[in-house]
C-alpha positions in Angstrom: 69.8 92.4 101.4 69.0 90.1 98.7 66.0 88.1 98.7 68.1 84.8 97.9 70.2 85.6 100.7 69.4 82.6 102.9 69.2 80.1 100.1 72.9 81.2 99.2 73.9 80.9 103.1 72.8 77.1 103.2 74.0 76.4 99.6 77.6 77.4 100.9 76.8 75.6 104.3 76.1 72.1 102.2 78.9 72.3 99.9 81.5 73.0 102.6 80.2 70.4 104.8 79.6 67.8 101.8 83.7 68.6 101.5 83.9 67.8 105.0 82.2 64.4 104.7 84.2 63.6 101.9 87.5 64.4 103.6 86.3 62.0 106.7 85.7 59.4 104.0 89.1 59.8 102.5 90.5 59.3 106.1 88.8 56.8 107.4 89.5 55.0 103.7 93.6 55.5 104.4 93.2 54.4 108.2 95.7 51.1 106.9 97.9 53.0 104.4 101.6 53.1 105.4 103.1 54.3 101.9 100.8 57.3 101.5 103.5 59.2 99.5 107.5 58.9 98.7 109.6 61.3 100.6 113.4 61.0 99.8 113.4 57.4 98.6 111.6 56.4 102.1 107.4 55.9 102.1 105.9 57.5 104.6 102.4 56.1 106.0 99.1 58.6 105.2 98.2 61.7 107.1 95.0 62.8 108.7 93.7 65.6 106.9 90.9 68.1 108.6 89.2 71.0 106.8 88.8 74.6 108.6 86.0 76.6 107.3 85.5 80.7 108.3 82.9 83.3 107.0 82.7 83.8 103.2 83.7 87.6 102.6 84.9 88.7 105.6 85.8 92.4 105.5 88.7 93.7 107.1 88.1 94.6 111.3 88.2 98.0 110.4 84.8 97.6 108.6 83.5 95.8 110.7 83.9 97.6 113.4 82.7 100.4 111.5 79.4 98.9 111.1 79.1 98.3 113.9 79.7 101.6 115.6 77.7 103.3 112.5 75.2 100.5 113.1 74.8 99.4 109.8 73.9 95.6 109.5 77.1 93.6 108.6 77.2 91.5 105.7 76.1 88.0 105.6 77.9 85.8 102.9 77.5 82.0 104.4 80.4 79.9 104.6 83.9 79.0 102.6 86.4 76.2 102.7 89.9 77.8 103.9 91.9 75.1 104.0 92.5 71.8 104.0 95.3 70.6 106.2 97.1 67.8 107.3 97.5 66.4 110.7 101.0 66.7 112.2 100.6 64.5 115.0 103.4 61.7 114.8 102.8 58.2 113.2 101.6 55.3 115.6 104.3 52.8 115.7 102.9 49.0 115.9 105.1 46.2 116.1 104.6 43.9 112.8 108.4 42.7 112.0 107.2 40.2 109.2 105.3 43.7 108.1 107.1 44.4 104.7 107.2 48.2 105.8 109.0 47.7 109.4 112.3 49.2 110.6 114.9 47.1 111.5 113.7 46.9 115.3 110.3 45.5 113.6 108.4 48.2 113.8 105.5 49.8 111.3 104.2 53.5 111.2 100.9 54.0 111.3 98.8 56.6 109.9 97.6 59.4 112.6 93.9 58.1 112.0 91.5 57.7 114.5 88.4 55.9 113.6 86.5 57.2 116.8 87.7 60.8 115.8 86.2 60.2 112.3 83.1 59.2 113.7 82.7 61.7 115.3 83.7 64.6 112.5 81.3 62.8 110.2 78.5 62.8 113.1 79.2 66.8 113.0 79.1 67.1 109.5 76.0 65.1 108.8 74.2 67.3 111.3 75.5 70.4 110.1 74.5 69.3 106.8 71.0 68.5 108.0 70.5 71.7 110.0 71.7 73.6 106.2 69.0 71.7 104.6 66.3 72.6 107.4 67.1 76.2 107.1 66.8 75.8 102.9 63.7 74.0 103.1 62.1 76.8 105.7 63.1 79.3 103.7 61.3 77.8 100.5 58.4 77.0 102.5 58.1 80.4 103.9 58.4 81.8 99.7 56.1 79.6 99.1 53.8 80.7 101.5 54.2 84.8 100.2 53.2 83.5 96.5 49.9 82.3 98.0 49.3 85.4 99.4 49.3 87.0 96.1 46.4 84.5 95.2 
């Protein structure tokens, strides 16, 4: 186990969750935007996007298990972006007929957005990020500590 392990663990734990504030700013930005992109001549209004995060490094089960039969410690990589993927829930229709984007029954699509579900995705993110740098900041205080020692 390295010795920079845990500073490596909340680095990836602050970029990944800086990527998730950014994406929550990007959706909350397009919450208006009914031609998001041009599919087949038509627009079509903006889609929520949402990032999924897993375990940096993941070995295969059969390692892990493995390891944890042999009872080795398993290894500890912090955190990774996987994807980042749109919502497919349908469009909100709102009725604006002098709208320059409604049907013909006066009707406008209306991004997938939810402000409240934003808030509350940023709220998690902020938090996460704040626990990340709590952990980094422990761990420096407690390396600090060791190089006293050596006084």
């Amino acid at each position: 186990m390295s010795l920079f392990n845990g500073f490596n663990i909340s680095a990836s734990g602050l970029t990944a969750n800086r990527l998730r504030m950014d994406v929550v700013s990007s959706n909350i930005a397009n919450s208006d935007t009914t031609r998001a992109q041009l599919v087949n001549g038509e627009w079509i209004p903006y889609r929520r996007k949402s990032v999924e995060l897993s375990q940096a490094g993941v070995s295969p089960f059969e390692r892990q298990l493995q390891s944890v039969l042999n009872k080795e410690s398993a290894k500890v990589s912090g955190v990774a972006v996987t994807s980042i993927r749109e919502d497919q829930t349908p469009f909100t229709p709102s009725y604006d007929p002098t709208n320059p984007d409604a049907d013909a029954n006066g009707y406008v699509q209306l991004p997938n957005v939810d402000p409240l579900k934003e808030m509350v995705d940023l709220m998690s993110a902020t938090r996460s990020y704040e626990a990340n740098v709590t952990a980094l900041n422990a761990s420096k205080s407690m390396f600090m500590k060791a190089l006293e020692i050596g006084k």
